[in-house]
C-alpha positions, -999 to +999 in steps of 0.1 A: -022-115+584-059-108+589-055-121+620-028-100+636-047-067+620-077-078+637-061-079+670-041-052+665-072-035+659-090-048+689-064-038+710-064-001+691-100-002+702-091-010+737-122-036+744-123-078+744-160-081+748-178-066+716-215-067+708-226-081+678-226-048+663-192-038+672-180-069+660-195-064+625-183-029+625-150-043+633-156-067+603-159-038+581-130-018+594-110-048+587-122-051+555-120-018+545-083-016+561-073-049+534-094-030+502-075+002+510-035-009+514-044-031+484-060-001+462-030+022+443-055+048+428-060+079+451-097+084+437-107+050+441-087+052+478-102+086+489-134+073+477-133+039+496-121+054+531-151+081+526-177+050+522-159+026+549-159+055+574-197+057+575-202+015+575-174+020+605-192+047+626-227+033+616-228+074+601-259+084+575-235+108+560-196+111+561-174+131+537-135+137+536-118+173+532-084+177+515-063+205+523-041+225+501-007+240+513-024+272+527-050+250+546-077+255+525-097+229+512-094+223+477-116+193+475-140+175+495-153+142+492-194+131+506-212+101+511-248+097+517-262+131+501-274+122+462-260+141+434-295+162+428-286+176+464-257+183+467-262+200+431-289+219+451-267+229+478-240+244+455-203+252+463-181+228+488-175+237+523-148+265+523-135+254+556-156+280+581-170+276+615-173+244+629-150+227+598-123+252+604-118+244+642-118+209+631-087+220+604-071+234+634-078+204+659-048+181+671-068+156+676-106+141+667-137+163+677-169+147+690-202+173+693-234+160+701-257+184+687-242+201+657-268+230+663-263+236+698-222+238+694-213+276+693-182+266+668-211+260+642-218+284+616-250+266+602-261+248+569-268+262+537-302+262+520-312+225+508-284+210+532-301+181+551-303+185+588-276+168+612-267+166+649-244+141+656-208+147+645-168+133+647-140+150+631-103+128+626-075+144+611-058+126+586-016+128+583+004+117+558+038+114+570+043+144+585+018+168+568-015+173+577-033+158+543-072+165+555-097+159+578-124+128+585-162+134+589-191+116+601-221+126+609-256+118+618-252+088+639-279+060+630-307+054+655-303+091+666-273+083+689-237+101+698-210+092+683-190+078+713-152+065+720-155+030+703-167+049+670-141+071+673-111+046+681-125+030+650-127+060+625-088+069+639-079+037+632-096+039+592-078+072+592-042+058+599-050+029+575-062+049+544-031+078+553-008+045+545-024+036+512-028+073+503+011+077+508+013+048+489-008+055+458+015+094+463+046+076+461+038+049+431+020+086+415+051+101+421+075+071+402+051+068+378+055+110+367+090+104+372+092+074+345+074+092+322+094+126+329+123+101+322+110+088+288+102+121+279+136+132+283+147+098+267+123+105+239+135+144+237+172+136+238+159+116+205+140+137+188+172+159+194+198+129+177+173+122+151+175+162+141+213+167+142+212+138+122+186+147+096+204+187+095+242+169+089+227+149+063+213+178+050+242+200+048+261+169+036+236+168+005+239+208+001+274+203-002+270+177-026+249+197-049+272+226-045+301+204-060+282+190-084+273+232-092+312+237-092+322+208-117+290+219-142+304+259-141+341+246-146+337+218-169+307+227-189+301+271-189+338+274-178+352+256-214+328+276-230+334+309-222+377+299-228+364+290-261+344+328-264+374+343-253+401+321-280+373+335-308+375+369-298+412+369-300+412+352-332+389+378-349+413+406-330+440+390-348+421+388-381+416+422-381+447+434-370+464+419-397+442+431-423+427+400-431+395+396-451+363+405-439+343+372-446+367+355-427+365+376-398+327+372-402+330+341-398+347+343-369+323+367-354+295+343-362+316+312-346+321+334-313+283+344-312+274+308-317+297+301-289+279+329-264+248+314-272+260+281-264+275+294-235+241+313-220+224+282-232+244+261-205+235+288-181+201+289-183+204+248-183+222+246-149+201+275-132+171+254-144+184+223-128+193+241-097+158+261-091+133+255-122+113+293-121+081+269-140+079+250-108+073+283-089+049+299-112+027+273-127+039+242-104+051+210-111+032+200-141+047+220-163+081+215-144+077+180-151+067+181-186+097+204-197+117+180-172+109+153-195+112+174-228+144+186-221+164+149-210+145+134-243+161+165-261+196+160-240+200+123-238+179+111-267+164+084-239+124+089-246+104+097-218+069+084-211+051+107-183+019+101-174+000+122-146-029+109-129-050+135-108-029+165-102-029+193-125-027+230-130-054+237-114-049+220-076-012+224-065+004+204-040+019+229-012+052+237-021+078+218-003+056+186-015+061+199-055+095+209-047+106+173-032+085+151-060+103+172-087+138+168-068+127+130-067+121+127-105+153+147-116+176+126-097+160+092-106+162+102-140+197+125-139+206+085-130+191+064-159+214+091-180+244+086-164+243+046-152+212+032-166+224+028-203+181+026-211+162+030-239+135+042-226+121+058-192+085+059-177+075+086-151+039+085-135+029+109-105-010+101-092-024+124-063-054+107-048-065+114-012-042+089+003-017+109-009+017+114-038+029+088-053+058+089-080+074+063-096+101+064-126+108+032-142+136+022-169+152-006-187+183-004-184+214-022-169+199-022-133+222-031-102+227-049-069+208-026-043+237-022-013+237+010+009+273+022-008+261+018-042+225+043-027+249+069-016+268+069-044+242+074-066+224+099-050+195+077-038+201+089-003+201+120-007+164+115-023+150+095+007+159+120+029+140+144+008+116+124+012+117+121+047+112+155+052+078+157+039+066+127+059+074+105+030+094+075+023+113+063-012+117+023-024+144+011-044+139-019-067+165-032-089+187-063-102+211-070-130+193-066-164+162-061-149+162-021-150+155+001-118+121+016-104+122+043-078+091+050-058+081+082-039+050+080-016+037+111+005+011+111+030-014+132+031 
């Protein structure tokens, strides 16, 4: 292979019978010819052509002008002047004068004496001197992708047809490995505009998902909701309304006033009861405490009022978090959900004697855990759904968080909530 590209280049070069130096400078095309098609990184290409174009044309300076779609250039790439000077000489060539004509060329543009060459519009201040110039077009496919310089030919020479067979033939080289490192640029934006989509279309799943699960549990409160208002308020207020009818009786018949008394006292006992169930179920639906002193007093008169209702003690112990420093909202509102439902469970299924509720807020995060020891169970996903447990990792879910179920026959449950911060 090296070979064939070195003939093909002596042949581009149109001689047989080098000098020595030709020959090296041959050498270094080749060389830079095999580092370029090999390179995939436009920077480190555009870089490497710049550099190998000077070593080609035995150039003190060379640089390398990109065009934009107007012709402009938009950036422009030097060898041989040091950072500190070019910092001196201050904004890039804006492709004027001499550069223009060269945007404009066909084909290269050799000049002898930069100063003497009417096209020239002269240096700026700090700009070191240079006479000698060559100008190659570079094309990628069929666009015009920027132009070539040399200048200042070493030992104060012209640049003549040899160095400028040589630089043409560095030009078509590099526009090969820059179409390449375009193309592989190109796939590579494309792959990850494709796993962007992939990862979009995801997200997109993940969310219908997470808002169908979401509704599901809605619905599932909202029937638990309807069987508490029939079964629990609804009884009670057919049981107000049999009392009322009773004491209408009583005294329509004319019968005696401690009796219907009593009846009045058994339907206002009855009311009470009744509002009593009210407040119960609004509290279970949206406790007002855990909106206007947050979840430490929700949690306390959580635990207060199963003792009171289920006779199942409750041990709650809170470590770092109190009235004082709140947890934002939808963090109170999810640990609270967490802890009603784990426990709304030991009531129902756990058959326990006791129950053990400890929240701690350090700055890894929340973490809540509700313990009993009751009857336990085989942890399967259908027995989690139909126990609510689902319903309570996807609360937890949606505050970053994740919930762990550990249970076995006669060994009691635990149910852990852990939130980020």
């Amino acid at each position: 292979m090296a070979y064939a590209l070195r003939q093909s280049v002596v042949d581009e070069c149109g001689t047989r019978q080098m000098t020595k130096d030709a020959e090296a400078r041959l050498d270094a095309l080749l060389r830079a010819a095999l580092d370029l098609t090999s390179e995939h990184d436009l920077d480190q290409i555009l870089d490497r052509m710049v550099s190998c174009a000077a070593s080609v044309a035995s150039a003190r300076y060379a640089a390398l002008g990109v065009y934009d779609s107007a012709g402009r250039i938009e950036r422009f790439i030097h060898f041989g002047i040091d950072a500190d000077t070019a910092a001196r000489i201050g904004d890039l060539p804006k492709g004027r004068g001499l550069l223009g004509q060269v945007i404009v060329a066909d084909g290269p543009i050799r000049i002898g004496d930069i100063s003497a060459d009417p096209r020239a519009g002269g240096f700026p201040p700090h700009h070191p001197p240079m006479r000698s110039f060559l100008g190659v077009p570079v094309r990628v496919g069929s666009r015009r992708f920027g132009n070539l310089y040399v200048t200042e030919k070493h030992g104060g020479g012209e640049f003549d047809e040899t160095d400028e067979r040589l630089v043409v033939t560095l030009a078509a080289f590099a526009a090969r490995a820059i179409e390449g490192a375009m193309l592989a640029a190109a796939e590579r934006d494309r792959a990850v505009a494709q796993s962007e989509l992939v990862a979009s279309e995801e997200r997109a799943r993940a969310q219908k998902e997470m808002l169908a699960r979401v509704i599901e549990a809605q619905e599932a409160e909202r029937a638990r909701v309807a069987r508490d208002l029939h079964d629990q308020i609804g009884q009670s207020l057919t049981s107000v309304l049999l009392g009322l009818r009773l004491v209408e009786t009583s005294f329509r018949d004319g019968a005696d006033p401690a009796e219907a008394r009593a009846r009045t006292d058994e339907v206002r006992e009855q009311v009470a009861q009744a509002l009593q169930e009210v407040r119960q179920l609004a509290f279970e639906l949206r406790p007002t405490v855990l909106d206007d002193v947050g979840l430490v007093a929700a949690v306390h008169r959580l635990a207060h009022d199963f003792t009171q209702r289920f006779g199942v003690p409750v041990e709650l112990t809170l470590d770092g978090l109190d009235d004082e420093n709140r947890l934002p909202a939808e963090v109170e509102t999810v640990v609270y959900r967490v802890v009603q439902e784990a426990l709304t469970n030991v009531a129902r299924h756990a058959e326990a004697s006791f129950a053990d509720v400890a929240i701690t807020v350090d700055p890894e995060g929340v973490r809540a855990s509700i313990a009993d020891d009751g009857i336990g169970f085989e942890v399967g996903e259908g027995l989690l759904r139909s126990l609510g447990l689902a319903g309570m990792s996807e609360r937890a879910s949606l505050v970053g968080g994740c919930l762990e179920i550990t249970s076995a026959p006669a060994s009691g449950t635990t149910v852990v909530l852990e939130v980020p911060r």
